[in-house]
C-alpha positions as CSV (number, residue, x, y, z in Angstrom):
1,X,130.9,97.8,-40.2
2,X,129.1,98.3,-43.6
3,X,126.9,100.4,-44.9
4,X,123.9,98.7,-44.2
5,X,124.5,98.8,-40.2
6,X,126.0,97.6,-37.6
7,X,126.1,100.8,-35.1
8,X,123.1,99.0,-33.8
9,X,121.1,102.4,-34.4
10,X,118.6,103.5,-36.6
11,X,117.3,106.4,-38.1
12,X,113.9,105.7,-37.5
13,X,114.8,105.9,-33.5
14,X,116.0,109.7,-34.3
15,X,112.4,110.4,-36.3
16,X,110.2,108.7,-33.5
17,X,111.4,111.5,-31.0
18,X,110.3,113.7,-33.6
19,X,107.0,112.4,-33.8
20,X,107.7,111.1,-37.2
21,X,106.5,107.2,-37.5
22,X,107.8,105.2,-40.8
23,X,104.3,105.2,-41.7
24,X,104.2,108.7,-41.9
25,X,107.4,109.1,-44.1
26,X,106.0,106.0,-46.3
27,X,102.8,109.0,-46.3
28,X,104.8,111.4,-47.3
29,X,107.1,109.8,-50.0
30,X,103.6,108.5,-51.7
31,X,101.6,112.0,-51.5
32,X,103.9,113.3,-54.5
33,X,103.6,109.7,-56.3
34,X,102.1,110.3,-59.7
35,X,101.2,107.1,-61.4
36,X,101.4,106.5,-64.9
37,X,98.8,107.9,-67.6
38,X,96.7,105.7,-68.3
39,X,97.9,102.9,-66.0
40,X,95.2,101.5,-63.4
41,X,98.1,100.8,-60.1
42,X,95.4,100.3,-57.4
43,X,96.7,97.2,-56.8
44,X,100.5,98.1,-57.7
45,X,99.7,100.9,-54.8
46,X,99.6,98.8,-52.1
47,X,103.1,97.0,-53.4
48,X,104.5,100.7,-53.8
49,X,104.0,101.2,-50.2
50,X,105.2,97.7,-48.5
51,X,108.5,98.3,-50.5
52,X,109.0,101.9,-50.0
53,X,108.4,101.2,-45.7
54,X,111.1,98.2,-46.4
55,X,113.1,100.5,-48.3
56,X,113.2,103.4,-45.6
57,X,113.7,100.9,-43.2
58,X,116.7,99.4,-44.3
59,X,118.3,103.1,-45.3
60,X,117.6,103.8,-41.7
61,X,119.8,101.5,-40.3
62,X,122.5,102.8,-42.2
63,X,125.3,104.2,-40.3
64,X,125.7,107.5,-43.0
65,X,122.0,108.1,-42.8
66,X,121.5,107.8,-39.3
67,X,124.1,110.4,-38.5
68,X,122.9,112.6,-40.9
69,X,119.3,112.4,-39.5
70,X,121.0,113.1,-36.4
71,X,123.2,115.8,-36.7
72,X,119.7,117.8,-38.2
73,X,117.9,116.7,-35.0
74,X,120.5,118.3,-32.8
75,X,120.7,121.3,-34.9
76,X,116.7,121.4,-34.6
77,X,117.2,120.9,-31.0
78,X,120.0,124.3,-31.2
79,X,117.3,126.2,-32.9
80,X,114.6,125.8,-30.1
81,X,117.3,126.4,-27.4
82,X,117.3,129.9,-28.7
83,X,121.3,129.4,-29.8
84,X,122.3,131.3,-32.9
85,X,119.5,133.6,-33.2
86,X,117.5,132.0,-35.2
87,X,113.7,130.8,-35.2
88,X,112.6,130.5,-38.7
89,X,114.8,129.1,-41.7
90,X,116.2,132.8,-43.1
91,X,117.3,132.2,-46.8
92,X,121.2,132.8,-46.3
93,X,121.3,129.1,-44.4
94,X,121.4,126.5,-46.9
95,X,123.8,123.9,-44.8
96,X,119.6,122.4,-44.0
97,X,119.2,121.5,-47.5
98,X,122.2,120.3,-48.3
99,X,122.0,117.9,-45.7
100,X,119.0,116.7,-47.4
101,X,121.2,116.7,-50.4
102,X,123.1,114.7,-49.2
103,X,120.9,111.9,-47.6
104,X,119.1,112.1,-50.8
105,X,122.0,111.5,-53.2
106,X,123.9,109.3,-51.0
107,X,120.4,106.7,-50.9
108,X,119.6,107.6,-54.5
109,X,121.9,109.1,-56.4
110,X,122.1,112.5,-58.8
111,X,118.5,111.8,-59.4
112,X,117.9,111.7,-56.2
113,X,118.5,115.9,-56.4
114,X,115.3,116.5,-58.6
115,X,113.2,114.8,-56.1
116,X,114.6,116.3,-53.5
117,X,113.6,119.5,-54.8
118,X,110.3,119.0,-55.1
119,X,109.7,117.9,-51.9
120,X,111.5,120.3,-50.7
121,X,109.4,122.4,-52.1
122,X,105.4,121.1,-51.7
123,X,107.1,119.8,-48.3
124,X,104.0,117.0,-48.3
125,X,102.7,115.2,-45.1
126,X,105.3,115.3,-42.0
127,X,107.5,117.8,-43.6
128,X,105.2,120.1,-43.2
129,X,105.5,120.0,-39.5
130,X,109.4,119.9,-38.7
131,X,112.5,121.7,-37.7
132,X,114.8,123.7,-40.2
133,X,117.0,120.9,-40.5
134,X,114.9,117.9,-39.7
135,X,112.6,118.8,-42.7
136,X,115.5,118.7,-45.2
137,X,117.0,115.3,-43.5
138,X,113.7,113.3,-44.0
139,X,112.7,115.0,-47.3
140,X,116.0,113.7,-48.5
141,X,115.6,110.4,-46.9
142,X,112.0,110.2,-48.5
143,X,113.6,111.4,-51.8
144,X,116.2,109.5,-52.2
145,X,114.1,106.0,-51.4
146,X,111.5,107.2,-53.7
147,X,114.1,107.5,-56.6
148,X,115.8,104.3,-55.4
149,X,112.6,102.3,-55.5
150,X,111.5,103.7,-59.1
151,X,115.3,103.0,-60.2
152,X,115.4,99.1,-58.5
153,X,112.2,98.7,-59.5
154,X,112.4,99.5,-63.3
């Protein structure tokens, strides 16, 4: 089984029970875009987006990806059960982010981090919306593809 599937699952099967469509997270990995100064990409735009959907697509079928993805929906799914006490994400929990982290770095490497980060914190589009954990999964996996694209495409 490689990396690119074969477990006949997919990430995006996870996000749709969330409510999260791949054109959302395509949505949400553009909303922090910033273009070159200067640079008309109105048409480049469009090209952006079809990539970055193929992109997420493909990262979703992968095995390491989509167990991440689900392991934060089932923690999510902990959270609203009322287990472990907790209904907000309290500041002493980090093991949310760094399963973004880790979906972020795995797709896109070290760079990957600094993305992360940043849509961590404007948490643009769907993120806005989700669980503790499921947040941090698909801002990673928005991340990550977002650095991979720029790092491909360069």
């Amino acid at each position: 089984m490689g990396a690119e599937g074969g477990i006949g699952h997919s990430a995006l099967d996870t996000l749709k029970r969330e409510g999260v469509t791949l054109e959302t997270l395509v949505e949400c990995g553009l909303a922090l875009y910033m273009p070159c100064r200067g640079v008309d990409d109105s048409k480049t735009v469009h090209g952006i987006r079809e990539r970055l959907g193929e992109l997420i697509r493909r990262r979703c079928r992968d095995p390491n990806v989509f167990l991440l993805v689900e392991a934060a929906s089932h923690l999510d799914g902990q959270i609203k059960e009322g287990r472990w006490g907790l209904m907000d994400d309290p500041a002493h929990i980090v093991c949310d982010e760094l399963i973004g982290i880790s979906i972020a770095e795995y797709i896109g490497g070290k760079k990957a981090l600094f993305n992360f980060v940043r849509y961590d914190r404007e948490k643009p589009g769907v993120l806005s919306r989700l669980g503790v954990f499921m947040d941090d999964a698909v801002g990673g996996l928005v991340a990550g593809c977002m650095t991979r694209l720029f790092e491909d495409w360069g």
